[in-house]
N, C-alpha and C positions, 0 to 999 in steps of 0.2 A: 076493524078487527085485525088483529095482527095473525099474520101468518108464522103459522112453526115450522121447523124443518121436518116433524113429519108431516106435517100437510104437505109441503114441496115432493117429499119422501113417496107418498101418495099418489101425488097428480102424475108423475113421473115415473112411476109405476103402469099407471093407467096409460099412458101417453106410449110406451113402449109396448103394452100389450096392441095398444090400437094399432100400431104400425106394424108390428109381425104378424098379426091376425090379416092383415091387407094384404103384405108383400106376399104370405101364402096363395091367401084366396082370389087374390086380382092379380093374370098376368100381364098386363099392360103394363102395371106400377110396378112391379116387380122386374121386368124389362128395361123400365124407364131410371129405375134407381141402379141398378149392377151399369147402367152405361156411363151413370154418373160416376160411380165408386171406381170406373175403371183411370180415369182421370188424375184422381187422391195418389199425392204419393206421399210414401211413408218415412220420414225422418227419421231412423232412428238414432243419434246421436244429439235430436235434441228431445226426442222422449226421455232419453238418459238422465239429460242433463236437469228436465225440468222434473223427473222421480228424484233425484239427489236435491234439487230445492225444496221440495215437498218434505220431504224425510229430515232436513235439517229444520226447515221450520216447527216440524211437527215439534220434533224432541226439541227444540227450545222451549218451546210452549209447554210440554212435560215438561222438562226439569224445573220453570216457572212459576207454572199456574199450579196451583196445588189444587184447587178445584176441578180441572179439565184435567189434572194425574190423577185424581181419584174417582172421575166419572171414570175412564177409561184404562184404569187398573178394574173396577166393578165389570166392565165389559170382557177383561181378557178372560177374571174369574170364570164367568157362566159361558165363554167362547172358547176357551183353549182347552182342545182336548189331546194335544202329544203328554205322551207319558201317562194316557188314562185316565185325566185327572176328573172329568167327570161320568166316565162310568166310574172311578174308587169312589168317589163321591156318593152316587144314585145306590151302586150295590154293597158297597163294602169291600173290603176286603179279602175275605171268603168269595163271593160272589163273583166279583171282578176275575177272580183265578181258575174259577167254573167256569165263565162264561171264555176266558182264553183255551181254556182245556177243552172245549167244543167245538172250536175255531177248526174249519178244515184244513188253514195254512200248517202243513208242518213243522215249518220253523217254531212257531209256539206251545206245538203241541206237546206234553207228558209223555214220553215212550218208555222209560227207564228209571227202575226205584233201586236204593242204595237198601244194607242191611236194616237200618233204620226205619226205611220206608220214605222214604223224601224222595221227591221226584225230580226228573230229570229232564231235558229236551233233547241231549244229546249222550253218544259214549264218550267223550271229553269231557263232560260234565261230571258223568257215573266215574271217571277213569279220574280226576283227580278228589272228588268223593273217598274212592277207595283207597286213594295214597294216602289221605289225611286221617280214617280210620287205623287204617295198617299202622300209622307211627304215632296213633295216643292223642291225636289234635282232636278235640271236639270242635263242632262248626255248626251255624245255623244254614238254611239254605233259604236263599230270597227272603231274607228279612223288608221287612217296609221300613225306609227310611225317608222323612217328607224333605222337599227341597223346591222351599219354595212351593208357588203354585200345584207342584208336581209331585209323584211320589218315584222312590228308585227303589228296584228288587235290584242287588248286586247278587250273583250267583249265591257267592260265599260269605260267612262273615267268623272270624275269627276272635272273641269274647278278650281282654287284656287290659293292663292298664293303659294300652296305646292300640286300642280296637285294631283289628285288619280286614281289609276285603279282597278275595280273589276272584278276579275276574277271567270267565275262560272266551277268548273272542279267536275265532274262524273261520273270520271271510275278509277276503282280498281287496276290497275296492277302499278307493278315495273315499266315496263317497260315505262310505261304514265307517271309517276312522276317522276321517268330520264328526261325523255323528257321536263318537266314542267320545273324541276330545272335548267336546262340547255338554255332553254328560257326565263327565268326569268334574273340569271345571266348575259347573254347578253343583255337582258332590261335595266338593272339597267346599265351595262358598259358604254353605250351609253347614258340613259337618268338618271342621279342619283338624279334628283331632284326631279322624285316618289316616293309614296307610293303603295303598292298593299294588297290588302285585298286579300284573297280564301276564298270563299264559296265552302262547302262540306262537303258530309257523310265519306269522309275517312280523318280524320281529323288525325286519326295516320297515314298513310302513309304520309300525307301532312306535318306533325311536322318534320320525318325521314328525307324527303328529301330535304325538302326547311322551316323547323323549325329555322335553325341558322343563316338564311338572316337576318339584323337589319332591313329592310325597309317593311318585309314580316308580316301582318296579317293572321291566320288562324280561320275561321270562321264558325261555326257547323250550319247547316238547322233552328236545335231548337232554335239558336241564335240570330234569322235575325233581331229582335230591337234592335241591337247593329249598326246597320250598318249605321241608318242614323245619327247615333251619331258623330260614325268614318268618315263620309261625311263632317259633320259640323266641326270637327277639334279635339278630340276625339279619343286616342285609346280601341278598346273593351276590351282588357287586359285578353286575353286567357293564 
């Protein structure tokens, strides 16, 4: 009878509980192995080296096998879940926006509604809100747009023949403007007939990471009458 990889998947399962359930319960073996482990030493520069042959073989075999790309695109489907994708999936849309708006984190949380009533997480969210009513822009707020596996609420979306999205981002780190740049590029991959404005005080970080997008505005706090310019058709020309 031939063996599957979930039978191995299994036994090896098994095979590890049987040994953490020991190394707990029996201090002898539990003594006996930490003296062995003290021995092991740890290369890492060829752990490095042998993740980088892994990862290259892998994506050969993806870009390849169209069979093994489509078993394991099925897998990312019902596994990846950055950007939500399957709570929007399980609750909807509606749902999905309830279930953030209960979230204790306050970064996500609704604190703040425009004359409209659209909500808000932030007063820079409400505070360019209010500039874009004050000068005649209508705007949706976190529309659903799919990208890919994923879904993106952009703050803002601006209605045209050449749609606009404003984006209000404030916070400092690398690792956030990684993040942005990477969100963005897959905006654009998926929908390339936007434009994006950022609004922000880190206006060098925001140049560094997403500066040499052609479709990307960068926009400073002090500069915000530039905005309904860039609305009506207009770049601010940072």
């Amino acid at each position: 009878m031939k063996k599957t990889s979930e039978f191995y998947s299994r036994i090896g399962k098994k095979g590890a509980e049987a040994f953490w359930n020991r190394f707990r319960n029996d201090p002898e073996f539990r003594q006996r192995m930490k003296n062995s482990w003290k021995g092991h030493k740890v290369n890492y520069k060829k752990i490095i080296e042998a993740a980088k042959l892994g990862s290259k073989a892998f994506r050969q075999r993806y870009n390849t096998d169209k069979e093994f790309k489509r078993m394991i695109d099925k897998k990312l489907i019902k596994s990846r879940s950055r950007g939500g994708s399957i709570s929007l999936k399980n609750l909807g849309e509606d749902g999905f926006k309830k279930r953030l708006e209960r979230m204790k984190n306050e970064l996500v949380k609704y604190k703040y509604s425009d004359k409209f009533g659209n909500k808000f997480r932030s007063l820079l969210e409400l505070k360019v809100a209010n500039f874009l009513s004050s000068n005649g822009i209508t705007y949706s707020v976190e529309p659903r747009l799919e990208c890919g596996y994923h879904a993106y609420y952009p703050d803002f979306l601006i209605q045209g023949m050449r749609p606009k999205i404003i984006e209000v981002m404030g916070i400092g780190t690398e690792r956030y403007w990684k993040n942005a740049a990477r969100k963005i590029y897959s905006l654009l991959k998926n929908h390339s007939q936007f434009e994006i404005i950022i609004i922000t005080s880190f206006s060098r970080l925001a140049k560094k990471h997403i500066g040499e997008i052609p479709q990307v505005n960068i926009l400073r706090w002090s500069e915000l009458d530039k905005l309904a310019q860039w609305c009506r058709g207009s770049t601010p020309g940072l």
